[in-house]
MDAnalysis code that builds the backbone (N, CA, C; Angstrom):
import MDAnalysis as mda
import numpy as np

u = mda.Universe.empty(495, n_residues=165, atom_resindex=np.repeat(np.arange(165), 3), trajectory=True)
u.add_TopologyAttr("name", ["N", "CA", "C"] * 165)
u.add_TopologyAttr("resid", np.arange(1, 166))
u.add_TopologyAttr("resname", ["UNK", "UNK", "UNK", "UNK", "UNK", "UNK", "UNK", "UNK", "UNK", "UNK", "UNK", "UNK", "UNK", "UNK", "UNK", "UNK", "UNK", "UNK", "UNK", "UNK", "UNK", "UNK", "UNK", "UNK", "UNK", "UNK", "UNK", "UNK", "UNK", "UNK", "UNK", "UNK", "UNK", "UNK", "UNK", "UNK", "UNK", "UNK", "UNK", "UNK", "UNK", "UNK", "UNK", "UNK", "UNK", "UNK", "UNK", "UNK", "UNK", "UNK", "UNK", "UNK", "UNK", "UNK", "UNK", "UNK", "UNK", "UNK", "UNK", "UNK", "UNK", "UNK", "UNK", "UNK", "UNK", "UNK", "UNK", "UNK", "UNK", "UNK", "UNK", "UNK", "UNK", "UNK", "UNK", "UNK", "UNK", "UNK", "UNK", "UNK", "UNK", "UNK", "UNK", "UNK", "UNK", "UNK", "UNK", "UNK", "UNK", "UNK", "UNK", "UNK", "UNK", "UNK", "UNK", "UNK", "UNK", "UNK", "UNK", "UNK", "UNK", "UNK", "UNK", "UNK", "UNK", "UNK", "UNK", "UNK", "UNK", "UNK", "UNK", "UNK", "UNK", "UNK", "UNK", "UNK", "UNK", "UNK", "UNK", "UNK", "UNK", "UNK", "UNK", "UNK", "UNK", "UNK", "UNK", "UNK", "UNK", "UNK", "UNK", "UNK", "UNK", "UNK", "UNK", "UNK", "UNK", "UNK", "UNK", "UNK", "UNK", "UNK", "UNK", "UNK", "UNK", "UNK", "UNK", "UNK", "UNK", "UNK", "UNK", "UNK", "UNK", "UNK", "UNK", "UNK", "UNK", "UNK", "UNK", "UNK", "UNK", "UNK", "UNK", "UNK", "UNK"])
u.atoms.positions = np.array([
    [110.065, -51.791, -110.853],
    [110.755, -52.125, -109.620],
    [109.740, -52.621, -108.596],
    [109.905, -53.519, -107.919],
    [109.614, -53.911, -106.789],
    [109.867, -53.869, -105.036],
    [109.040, -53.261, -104.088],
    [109.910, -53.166, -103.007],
    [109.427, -54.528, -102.730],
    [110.751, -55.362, -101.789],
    [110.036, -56.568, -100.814],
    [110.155, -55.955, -99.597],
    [109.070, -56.363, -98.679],
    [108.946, -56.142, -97.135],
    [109.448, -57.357, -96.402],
    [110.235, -57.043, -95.499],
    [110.243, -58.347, -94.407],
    [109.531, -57.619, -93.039],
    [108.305, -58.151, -92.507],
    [108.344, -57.534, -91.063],
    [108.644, -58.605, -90.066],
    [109.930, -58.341, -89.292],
    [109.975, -59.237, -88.425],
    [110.407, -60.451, -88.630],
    [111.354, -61.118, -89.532],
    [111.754, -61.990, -89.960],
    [112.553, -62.637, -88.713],
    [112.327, -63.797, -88.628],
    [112.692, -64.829, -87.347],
    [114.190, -65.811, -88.305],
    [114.321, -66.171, -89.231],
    [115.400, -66.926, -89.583],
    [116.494, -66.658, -90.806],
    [117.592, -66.462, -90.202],
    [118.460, -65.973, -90.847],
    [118.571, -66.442, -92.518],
    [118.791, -67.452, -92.380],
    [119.182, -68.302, -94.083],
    [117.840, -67.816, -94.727],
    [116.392, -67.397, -94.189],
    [115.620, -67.261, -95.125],
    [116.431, -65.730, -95.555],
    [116.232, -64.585, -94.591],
    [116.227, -63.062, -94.947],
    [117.523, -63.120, -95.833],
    [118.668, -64.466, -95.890],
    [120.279, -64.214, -96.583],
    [119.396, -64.484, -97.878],
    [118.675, -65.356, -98.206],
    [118.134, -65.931, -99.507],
    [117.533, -65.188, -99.768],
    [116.242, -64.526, -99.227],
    [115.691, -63.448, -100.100],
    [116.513, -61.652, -100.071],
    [117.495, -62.190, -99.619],
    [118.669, -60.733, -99.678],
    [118.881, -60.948, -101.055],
    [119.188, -62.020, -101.592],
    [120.060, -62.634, -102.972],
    [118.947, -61.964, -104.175],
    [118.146, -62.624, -103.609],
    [116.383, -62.613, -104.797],
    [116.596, -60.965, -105.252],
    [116.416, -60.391, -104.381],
    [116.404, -58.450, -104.480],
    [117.851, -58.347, -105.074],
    [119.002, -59.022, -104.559],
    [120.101, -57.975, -105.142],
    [119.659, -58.856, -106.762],
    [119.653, -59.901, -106.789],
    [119.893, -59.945, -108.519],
    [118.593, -59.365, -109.752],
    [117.631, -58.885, -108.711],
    [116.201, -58.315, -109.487],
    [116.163, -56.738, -109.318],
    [117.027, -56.135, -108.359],
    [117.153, -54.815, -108.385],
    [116.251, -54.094, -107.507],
    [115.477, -54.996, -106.576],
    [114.646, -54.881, -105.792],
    [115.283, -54.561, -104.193],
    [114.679, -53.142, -104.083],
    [114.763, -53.024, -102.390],
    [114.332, -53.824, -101.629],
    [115.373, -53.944, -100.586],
    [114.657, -54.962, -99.607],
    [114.418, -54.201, -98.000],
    [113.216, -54.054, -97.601],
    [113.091, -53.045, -96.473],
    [113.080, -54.412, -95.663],
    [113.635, -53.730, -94.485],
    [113.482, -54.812, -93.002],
    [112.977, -54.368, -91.849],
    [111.566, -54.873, -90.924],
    [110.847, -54.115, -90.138],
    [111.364, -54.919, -88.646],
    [111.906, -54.532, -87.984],
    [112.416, -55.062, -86.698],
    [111.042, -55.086, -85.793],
    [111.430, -56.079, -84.988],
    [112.679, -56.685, -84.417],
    [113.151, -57.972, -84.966],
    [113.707, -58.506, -85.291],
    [114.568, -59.689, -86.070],
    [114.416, -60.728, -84.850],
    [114.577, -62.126, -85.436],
    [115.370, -63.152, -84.621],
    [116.452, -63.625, -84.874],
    [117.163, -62.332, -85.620],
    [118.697, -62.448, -85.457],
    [119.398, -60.964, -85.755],
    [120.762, -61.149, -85.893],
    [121.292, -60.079, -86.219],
    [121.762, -59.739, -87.220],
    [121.662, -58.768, -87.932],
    [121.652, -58.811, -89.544],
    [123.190, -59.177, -90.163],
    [124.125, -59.175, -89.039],
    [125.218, -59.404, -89.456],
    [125.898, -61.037, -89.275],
    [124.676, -61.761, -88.779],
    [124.202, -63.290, -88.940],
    [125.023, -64.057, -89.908],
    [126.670, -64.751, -89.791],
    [127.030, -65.252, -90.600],
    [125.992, -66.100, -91.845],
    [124.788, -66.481, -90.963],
    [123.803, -67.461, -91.732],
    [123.469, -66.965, -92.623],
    [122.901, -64.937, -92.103],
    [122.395, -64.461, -93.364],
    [122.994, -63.948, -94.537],
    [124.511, -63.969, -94.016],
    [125.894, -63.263, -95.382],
    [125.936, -64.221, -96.372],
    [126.087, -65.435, -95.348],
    [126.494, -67.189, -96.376],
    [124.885, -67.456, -97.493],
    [124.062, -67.539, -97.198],
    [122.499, -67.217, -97.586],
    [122.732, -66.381, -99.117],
    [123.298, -64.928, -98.439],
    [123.420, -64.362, -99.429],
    [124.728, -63.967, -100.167],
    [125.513, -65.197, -100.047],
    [127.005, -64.839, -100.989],
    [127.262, -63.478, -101.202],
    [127.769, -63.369, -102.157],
    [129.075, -62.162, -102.588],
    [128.137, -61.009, -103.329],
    [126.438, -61.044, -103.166],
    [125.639, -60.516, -103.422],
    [125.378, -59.343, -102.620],
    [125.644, -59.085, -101.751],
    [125.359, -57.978, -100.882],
    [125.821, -56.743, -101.153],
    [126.571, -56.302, -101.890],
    [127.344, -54.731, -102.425],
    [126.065, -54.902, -103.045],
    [125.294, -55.430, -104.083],
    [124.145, -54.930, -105.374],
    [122.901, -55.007, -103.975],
    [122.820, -55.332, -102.973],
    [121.369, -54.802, -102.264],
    [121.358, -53.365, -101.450],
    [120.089, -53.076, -101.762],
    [119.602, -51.456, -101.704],
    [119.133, -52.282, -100.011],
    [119.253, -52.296, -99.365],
    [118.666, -52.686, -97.875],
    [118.260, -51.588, -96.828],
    [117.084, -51.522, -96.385],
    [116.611, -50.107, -95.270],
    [116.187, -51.475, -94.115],
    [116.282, -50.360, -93.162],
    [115.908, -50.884, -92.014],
    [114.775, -50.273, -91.173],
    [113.613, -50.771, -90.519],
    [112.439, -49.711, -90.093],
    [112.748, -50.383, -88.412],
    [112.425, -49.161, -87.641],
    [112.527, -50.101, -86.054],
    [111.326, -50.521, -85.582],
    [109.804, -50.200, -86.816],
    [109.010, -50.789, -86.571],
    [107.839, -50.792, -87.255],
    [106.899, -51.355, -87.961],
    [106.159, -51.424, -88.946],
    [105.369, -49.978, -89.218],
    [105.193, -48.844, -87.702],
    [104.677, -48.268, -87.621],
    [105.899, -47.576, -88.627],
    [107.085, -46.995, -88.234],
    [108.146, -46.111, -89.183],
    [108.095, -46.408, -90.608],
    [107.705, -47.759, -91.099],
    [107.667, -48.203, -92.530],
    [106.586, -47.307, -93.148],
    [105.662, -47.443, -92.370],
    [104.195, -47.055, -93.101],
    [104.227, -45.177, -92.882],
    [105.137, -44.876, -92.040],
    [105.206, -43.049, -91.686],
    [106.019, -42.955, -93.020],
    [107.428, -43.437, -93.323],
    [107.853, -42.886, -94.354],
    [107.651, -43.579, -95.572],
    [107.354, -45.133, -95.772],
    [106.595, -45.136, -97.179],
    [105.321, -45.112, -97.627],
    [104.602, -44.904, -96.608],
    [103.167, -44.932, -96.817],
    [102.318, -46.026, -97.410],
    [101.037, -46.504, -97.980],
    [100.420, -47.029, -97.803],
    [99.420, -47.371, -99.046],
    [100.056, -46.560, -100.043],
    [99.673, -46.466, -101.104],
    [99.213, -47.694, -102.454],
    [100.701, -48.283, -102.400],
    [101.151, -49.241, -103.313],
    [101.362, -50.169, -103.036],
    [100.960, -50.837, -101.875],
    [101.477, -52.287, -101.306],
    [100.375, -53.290, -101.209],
    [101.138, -54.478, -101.035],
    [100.118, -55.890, -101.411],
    [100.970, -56.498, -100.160],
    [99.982, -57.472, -99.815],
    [100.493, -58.162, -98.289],
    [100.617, -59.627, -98.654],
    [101.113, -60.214, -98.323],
    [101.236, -62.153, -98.885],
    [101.127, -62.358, -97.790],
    [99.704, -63.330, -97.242],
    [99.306, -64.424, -96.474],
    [98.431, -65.526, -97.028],
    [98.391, -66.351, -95.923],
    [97.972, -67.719, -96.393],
    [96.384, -67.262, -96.272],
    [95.904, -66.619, -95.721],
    [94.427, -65.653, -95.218],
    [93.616, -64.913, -96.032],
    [94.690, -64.593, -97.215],
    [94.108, -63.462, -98.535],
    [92.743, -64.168, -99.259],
    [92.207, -63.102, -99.673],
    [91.125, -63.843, -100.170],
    [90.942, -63.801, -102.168],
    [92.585, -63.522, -102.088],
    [92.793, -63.353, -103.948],
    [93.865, -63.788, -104.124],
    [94.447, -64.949, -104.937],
    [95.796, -65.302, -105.504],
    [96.469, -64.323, -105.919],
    [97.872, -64.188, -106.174],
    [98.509, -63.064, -106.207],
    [98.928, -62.858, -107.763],
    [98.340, -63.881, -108.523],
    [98.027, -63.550, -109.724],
    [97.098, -62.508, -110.479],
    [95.901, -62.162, -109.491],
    [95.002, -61.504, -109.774],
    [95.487, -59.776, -109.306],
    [96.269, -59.725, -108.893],
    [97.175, -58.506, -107.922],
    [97.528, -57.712, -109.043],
    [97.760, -56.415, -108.920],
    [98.048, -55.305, -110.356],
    [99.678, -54.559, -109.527],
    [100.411, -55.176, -109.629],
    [101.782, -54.871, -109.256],
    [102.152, -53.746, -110.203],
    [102.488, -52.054, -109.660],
    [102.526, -51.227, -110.473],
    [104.102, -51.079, -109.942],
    [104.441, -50.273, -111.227],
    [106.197, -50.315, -110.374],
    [106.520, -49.123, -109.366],
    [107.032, -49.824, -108.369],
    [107.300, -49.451, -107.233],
    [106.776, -49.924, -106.039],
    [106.082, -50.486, -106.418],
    [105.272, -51.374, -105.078],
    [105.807, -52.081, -104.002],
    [105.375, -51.658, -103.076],
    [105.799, -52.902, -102.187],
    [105.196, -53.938, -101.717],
    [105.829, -55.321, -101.351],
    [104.778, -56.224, -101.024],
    [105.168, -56.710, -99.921],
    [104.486, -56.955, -98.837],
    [104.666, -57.264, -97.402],
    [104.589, -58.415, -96.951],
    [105.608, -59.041, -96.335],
    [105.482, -61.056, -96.095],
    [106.026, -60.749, -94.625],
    [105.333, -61.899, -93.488],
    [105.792, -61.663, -91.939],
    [106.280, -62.486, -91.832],
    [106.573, -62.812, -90.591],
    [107.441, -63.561, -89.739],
    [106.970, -65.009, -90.310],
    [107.941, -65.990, -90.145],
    [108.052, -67.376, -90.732],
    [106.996, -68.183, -89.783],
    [107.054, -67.861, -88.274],
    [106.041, -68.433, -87.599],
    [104.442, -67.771, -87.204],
    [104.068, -66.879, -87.587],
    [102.797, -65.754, -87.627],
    [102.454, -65.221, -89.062],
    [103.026, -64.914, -90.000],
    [102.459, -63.999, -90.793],
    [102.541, -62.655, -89.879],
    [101.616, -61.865, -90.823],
    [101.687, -60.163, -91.109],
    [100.462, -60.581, -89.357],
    [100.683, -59.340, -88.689],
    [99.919, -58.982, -87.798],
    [98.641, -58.971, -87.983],
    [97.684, -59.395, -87.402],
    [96.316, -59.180, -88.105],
    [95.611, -57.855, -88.103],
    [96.127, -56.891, -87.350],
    [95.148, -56.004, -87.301],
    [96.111, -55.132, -88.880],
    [97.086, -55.795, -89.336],
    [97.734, -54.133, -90.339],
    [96.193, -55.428, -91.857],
    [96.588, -56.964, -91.653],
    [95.683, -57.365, -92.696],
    [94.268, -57.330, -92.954],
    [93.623, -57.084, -91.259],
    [92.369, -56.266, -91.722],
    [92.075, -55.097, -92.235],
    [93.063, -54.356, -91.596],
    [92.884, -52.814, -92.578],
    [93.225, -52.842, -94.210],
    [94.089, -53.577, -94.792],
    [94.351, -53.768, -96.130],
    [93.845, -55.147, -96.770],
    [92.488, -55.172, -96.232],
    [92.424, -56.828, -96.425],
    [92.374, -57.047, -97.734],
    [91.531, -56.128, -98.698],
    [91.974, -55.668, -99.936],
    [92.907, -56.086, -101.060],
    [93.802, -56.053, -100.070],
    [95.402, -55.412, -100.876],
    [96.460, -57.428, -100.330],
    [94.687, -57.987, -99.754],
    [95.813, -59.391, -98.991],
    [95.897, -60.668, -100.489],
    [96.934, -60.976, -100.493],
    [97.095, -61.841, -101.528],
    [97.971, -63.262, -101.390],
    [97.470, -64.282, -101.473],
    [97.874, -65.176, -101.353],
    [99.081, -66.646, -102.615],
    [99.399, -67.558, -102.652],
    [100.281, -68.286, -102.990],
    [98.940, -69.932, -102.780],
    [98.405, -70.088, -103.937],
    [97.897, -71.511, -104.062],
    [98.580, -72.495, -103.846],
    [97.516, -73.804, -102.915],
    [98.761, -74.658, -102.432],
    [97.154, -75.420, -101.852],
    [97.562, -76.881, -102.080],
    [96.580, -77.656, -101.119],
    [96.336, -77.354, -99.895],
    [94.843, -78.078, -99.243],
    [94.368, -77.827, -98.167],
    [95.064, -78.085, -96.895],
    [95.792, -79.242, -97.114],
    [96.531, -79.655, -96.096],
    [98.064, -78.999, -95.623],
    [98.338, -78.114, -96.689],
    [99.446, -77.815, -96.352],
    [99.372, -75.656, -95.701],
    [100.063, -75.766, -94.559],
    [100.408, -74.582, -93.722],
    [100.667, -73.298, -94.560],
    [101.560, -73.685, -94.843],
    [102.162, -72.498, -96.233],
    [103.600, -72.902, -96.915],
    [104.008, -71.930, -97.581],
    [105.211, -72.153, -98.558],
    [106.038, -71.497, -97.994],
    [108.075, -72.041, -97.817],
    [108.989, -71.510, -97.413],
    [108.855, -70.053, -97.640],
    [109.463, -68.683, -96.302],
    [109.276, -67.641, -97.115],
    [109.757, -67.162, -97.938],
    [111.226, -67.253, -97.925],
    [112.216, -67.257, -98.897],
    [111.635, -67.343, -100.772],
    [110.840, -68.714, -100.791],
    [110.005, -69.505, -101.956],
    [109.564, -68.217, -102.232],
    [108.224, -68.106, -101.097],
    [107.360, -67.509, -101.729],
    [107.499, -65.569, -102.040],
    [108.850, -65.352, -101.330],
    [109.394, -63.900, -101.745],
    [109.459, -64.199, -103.475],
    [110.392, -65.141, -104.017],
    [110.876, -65.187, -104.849],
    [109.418, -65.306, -105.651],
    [108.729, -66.317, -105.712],
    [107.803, -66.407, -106.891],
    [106.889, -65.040, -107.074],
    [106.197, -64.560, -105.958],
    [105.564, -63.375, -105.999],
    [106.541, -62.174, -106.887],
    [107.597, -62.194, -106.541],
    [108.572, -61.077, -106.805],
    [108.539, -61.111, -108.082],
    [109.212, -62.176, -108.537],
    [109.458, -62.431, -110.116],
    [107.882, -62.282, -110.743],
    [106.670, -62.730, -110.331],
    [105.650, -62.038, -110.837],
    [105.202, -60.887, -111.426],
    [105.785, -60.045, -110.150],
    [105.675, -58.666, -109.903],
    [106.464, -58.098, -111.038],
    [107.604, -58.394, -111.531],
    [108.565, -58.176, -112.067],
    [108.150, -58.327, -113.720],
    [107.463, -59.289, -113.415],
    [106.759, -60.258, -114.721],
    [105.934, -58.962, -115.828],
    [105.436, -58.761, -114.979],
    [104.115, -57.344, -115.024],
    [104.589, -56.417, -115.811],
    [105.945, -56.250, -114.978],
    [106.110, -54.924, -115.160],
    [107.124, -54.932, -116.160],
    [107.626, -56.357, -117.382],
    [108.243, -56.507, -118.088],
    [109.618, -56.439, -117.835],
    [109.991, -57.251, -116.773],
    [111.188, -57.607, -116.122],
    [112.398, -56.030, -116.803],
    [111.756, -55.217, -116.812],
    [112.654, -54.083, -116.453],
    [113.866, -53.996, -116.343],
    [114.926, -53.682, -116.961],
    [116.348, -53.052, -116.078],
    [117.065, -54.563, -115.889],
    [116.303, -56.085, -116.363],
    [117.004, -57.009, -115.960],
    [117.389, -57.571, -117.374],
    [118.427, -58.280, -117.355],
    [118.717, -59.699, -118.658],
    [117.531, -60.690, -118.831],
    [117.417, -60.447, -119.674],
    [115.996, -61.453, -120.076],
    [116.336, -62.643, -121.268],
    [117.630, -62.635, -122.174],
    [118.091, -63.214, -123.064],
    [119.840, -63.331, -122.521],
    [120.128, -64.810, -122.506],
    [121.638, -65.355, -122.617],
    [122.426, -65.716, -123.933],
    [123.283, -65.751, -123.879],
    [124.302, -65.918, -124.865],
    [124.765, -66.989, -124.646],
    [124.678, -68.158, -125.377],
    [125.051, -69.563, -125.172],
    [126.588, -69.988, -125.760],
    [127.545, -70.628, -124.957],
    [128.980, -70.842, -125.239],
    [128.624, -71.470, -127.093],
    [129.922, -70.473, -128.100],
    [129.680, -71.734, -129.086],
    [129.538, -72.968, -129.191],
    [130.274, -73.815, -128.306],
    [130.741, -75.055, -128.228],
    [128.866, -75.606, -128.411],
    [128.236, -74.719, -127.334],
    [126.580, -75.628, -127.137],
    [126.088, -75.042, -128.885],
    [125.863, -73.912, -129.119],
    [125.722, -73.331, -130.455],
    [125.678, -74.387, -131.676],
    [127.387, -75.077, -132.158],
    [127.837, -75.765, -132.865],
    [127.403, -77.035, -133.003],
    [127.092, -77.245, -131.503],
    [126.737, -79.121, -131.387],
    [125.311, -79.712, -132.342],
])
């Protein structure tokens, strides 16, 4: 299992899209306020379709409450700043991984203390960073990757009709 972190998420359609990512991977999705919206954000329901009964969703009122009750143990941070691709990252299950606000990233003083634990998403020089939404999803499914996609469908059943042809 995977936890995802949002701290502080500024745009609705991203937090509805990576609502979706967690409900169909089985992944908690913690949310660290204050938002730039309201979670009941038509943007972020439509984002996340008819998916929302399967998400485990917590809410923290502030990064400090995240880290009092989940502590500090198991988590990996995604910025553009890390000084290790997040390939190189040892995602154990249960982990959580921490992505900030769409216009800042993670606060700098929580990524100096875990600078460690900071992991990044490869991407040319010229470019800022990757949608967060994107980069919830690819890290996640990584994470997931690791840990032998767990508890999920990993093999489909193809209509005869494709079978026969």
């Amino acid at each position: 299992m995977v936890n995802i972190v949002l701290v502080e998420p500024e745009i609705p359609q991203n937090t509805g899209n990576i609502a979706r990512t967690c409900a169909v991977t089985g992944s908690p999705l913690h949310i660290v306020e204050p938002l730039g919206f309201d979670i009941s954000d038509r943007a972020v329901k439509r984002a996340g379709l008819d998916y929302w009964h399967l998400l485990d969703i917590k809410i923290y009122h502030n990064i400090q409450s995240f880290f009092e009750i989940n502590g500090d143990n198991n988590i990996w941070l995604a910025t553009t700043k890390a000084p290790q691709i997040y390939t190189d990252a040892e995602f154990e299950d249960g982990c959580y991984i921490l992505f900030g606000k769409e216009t800042a990233g993670l606060p700098a003083e929580i990524l100096e203390k875990y600078y460690d634990r900071c992991i990044r998403i490869p991407m040319i020089s010229d470019a800022r960073s990757l949608n967060l939404s994107n980069s919830v999803a690819v890290i996640c499914y990584e994470a997931l990757r690791r840990q032998g996609f767990k508890n999920l469908i990993c093999r489909g059943k193809m209509a005869n009709s494709v079978n026969s042809a």
